[in-house]
N, C-alpha and C positions, 0 to 999 in steps of 0.2 A: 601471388597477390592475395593479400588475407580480403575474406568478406566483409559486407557490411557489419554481421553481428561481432564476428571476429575483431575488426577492429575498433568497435564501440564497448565490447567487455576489455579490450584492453588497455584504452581510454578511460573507461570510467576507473581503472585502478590504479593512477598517476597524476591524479590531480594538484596534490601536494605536493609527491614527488620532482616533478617535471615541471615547478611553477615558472624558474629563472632560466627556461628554455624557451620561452614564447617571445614573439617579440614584438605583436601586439595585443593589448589587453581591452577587450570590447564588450560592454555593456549593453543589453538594451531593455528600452523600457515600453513596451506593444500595445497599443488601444487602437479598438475601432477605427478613427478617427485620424491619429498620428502617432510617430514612434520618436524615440527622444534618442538618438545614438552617441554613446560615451567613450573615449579611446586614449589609450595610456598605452605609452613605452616605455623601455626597459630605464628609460634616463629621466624620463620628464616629472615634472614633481607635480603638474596639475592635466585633469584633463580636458582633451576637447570635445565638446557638446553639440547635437545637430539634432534643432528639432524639425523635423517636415513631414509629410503625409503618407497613412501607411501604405507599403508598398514593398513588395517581397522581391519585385523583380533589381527594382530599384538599390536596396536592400543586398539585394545577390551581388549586385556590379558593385556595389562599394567593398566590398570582400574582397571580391575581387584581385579588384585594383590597390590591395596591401599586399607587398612581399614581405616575405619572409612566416614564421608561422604564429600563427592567430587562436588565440582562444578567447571563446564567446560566453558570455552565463546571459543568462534569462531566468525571471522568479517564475516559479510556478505556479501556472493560473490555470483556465480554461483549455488556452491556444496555445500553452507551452509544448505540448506532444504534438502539436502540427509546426508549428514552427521548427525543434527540434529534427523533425523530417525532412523538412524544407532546407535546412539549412547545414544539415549534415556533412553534405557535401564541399562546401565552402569553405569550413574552419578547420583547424587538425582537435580542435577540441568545443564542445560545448557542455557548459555546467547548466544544469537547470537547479537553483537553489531556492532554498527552504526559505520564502518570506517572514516567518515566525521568529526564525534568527538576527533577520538581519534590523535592530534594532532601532542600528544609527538612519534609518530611513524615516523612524518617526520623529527627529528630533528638527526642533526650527520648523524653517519654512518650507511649504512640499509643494513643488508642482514636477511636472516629469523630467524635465532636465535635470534638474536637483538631483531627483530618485539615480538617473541613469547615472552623475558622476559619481555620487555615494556608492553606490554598485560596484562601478569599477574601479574604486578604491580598497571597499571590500574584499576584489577580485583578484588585486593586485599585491596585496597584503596576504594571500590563503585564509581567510577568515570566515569562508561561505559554506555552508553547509548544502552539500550534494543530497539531489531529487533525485532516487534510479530512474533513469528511461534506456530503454532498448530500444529495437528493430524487430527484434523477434514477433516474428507472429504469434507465442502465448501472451503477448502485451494486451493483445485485441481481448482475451478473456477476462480481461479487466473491466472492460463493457458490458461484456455479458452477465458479469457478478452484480455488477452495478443498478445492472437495467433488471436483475432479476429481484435484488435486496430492494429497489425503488416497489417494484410492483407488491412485495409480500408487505412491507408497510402499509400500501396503501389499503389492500385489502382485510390489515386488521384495524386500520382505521374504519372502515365500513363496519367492522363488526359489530366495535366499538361505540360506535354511532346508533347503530339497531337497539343495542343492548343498553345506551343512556338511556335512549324514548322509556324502554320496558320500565327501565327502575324508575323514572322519573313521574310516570302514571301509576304505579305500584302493579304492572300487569303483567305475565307472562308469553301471550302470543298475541296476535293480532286480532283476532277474532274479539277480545273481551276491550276492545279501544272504542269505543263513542267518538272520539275525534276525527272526523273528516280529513284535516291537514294534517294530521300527523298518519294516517292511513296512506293518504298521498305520496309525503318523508318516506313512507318506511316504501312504498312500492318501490320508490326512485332508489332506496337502499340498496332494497333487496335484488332489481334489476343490477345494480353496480358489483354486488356476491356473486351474482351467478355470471357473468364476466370474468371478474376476478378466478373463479375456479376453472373457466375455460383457458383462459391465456397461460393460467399458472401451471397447467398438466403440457401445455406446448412447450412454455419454458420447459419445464423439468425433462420431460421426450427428447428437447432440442441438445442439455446439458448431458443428458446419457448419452447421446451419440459422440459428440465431443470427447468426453472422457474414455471413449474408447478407442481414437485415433492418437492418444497421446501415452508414451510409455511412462513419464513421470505421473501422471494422471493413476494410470494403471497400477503402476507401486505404490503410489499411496493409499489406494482403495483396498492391496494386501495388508494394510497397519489394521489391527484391531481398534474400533473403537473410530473409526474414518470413513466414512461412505462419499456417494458419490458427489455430493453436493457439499461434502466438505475439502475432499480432493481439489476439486476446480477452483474453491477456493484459496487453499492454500499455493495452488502452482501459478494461480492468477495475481495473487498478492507479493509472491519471492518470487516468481521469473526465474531467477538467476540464482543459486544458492549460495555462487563464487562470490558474490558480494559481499558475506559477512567472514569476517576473518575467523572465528571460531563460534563451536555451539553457545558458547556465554553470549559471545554479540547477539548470536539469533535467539537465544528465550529474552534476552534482554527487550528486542521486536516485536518480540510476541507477546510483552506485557507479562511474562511468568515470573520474573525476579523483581530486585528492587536495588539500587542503591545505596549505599552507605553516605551520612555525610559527617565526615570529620573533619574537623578544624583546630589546629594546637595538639595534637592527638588527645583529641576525646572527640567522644560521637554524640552527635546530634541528632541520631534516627535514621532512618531511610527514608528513599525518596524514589516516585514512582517515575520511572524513565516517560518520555512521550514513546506510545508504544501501536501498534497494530491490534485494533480493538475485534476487525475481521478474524485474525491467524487467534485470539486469545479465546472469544467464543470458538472456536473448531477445535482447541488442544482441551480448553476447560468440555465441553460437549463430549467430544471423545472421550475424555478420561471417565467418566460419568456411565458411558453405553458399553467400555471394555469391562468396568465394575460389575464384580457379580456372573459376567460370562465365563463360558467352560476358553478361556485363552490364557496365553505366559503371560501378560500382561495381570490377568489379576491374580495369580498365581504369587506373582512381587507384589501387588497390594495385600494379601493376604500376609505373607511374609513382614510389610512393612505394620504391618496392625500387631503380628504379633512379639514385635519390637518394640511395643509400646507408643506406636505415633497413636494420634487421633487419628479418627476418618476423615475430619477435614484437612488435616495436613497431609495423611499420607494419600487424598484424592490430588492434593496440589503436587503431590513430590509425582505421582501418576503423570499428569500433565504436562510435567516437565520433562520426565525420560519419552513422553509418547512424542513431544516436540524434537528434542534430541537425535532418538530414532528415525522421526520424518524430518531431519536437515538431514541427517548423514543418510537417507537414500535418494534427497533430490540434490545432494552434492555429487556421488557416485552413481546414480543411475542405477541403482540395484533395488528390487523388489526384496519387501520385509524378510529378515531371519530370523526366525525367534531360535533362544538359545543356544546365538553364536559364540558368548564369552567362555561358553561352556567348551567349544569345540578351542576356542584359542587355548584356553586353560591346560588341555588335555595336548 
């Protein structure tokens, strides 16, 4: 009997494949409020729509109560990763897809019935674009990234803030301020800083523990140019490494490439994929922190400078082999090699 993660990595890799194997095709569309449920089979040329009050359990018994096997999509929003849990159990499949794509949902008239047949029409056609969600418990460090990026914003807003008052009175510390209320401002700030550096040394203490109960975690902190807060980022971002078909798809992710656009064969430039703007600060930063250290990594940037690249190009061609190298250890699970091609070589 495969497991849950088992058989949710083996699901999310058959979406397309496996479309004309379902036998029904279910939409839904979830609010507060009420859920709109949309439903197609393999024959019928229109769907049927049921809108009524939200309710999971409700919800669960109409699953149920369809034989044969069921795939579900839902767009991804807030309560897609709870529902998805929720309802795992129920379907032999569930898409959570890319709202961005799905275009034909802003055309005409929109109330959620609407949305949910358009969905499953979408659904029923393979024309949706798949949201990774897991089971996996590294999924949860996606929260923790979150709630850690949320906090370091806020407190360089605060800085920010301290640092308008200064330039705005032409003054450098607080002491040379004649302003009452703006004395006030800056206390109210300045308490908000020193918060701010309290919570944020818990976070970071909390994230080093983490990264050391986790062995991808681990290998990744052996890549030069990766520490540990970039580690947690990147295993909390890719989950899964088996999702991208090869290293091109994964720098494509990571924002490091570009696409071509040709039309008639002639080209019209490139074009920048929608990308992972997380995973592109941590390969662009790494490449950056390897530069210049006694490691192989810039040992091949040295090499590529005296091939005549720029600095700036051969920091990007950096960034790319350091992504490279960090797909293919959180595909295999192997902690960094440096100058393995040497050993295949020989």
């Amino acid at each position: 009997m495969k497991t849950n993660l088992e058989r949710t990595t083996i699901i999310n890799n058959d979406y397309l494949t496996n479309l004309d194997k379902y036998e029904h095709y279910i939409a839904l569309d979830w609010s507060q409020n009420n859920m709109a449920i949309a439903r197609m089979t393999k024959v019928s040329r229109s769907a049927q729509v049921t809108d009524v009050p939200s309710d999971t359990q409700g919800l669960k018994a109409y699953l149920c109560n369809l034989r044969g096997r069921k795939i579900l999509t839902i767009e991804e929003t807030n309560t897609s990763h709870w529902l998805y849990i929720e309802l795992l159990d129920y379907v032999d499949k569930i898409v959570i897809c890319d709202p961005y794509r799905n275009r034909l949902l802003s055309e005409g008239p929109k109330n959620d019935k609407i949305d949910a047949e358009k969905l499953c029409r979408l659904l029923r056609a393979g024309l949706l674009k798949e949201v990774y969600h897991s089971l996996d418990k590294t999924y949860d460090l996606r929260k923790l990234v979150s709630s850690y990026e949320d906090l370091i914003k806020a407190g360089v807003r605060l800085q920010n803030q301290k640092s308008a008052i200064y330039r705005s009175e032409g003054k450098e510390k607080e002491e040379d301020l004649n302003n009452n209320m703006l004395k006030f401002i800056l206390k109210n700030i300045n308490e908000g800083i020193e918060d701010y550096g309290r919570r944020k040394k818990e976070f970071e203490k909390f994230i080093a523990g983490e990264s050391q109960k986790d062995n991808l975690i681990k290998n990744q902190i052996s890549l030069p140019g990766i520490g540990t807060k970039g580690a947690i980022k990147i295993a909390a971002t890719v989950i899964d490494a088996g999702r991208f078909k090869c290293a091109g798809k994964y720098l494509s992710y990571s924002g490091l490439v570009r696409h071509k656009k040709i039309s008639g064969n002639r080209s019209y430039g490139q074009k920048r994929p929608r990308y992972s703007r997380k995973l592109k600060s941590v390969y662009r930063t790494a490449a950056m922190a390897a530069v210049g250290g006694n490691n192989p990594i810039n040992e091949y940037y040295e090499y590529l400078l005296r091939k005549g690249l720029s600095e700036d190009k051969a920091r990007n061609q950096i960034a790319r082999y350091i992504a490279r190298i960090s797909y293919g250890m959180l595909k295999n699970g192997e902690k960094y090699d440096p100058y393995r091609w040497r050993k295949h070589r020989a």
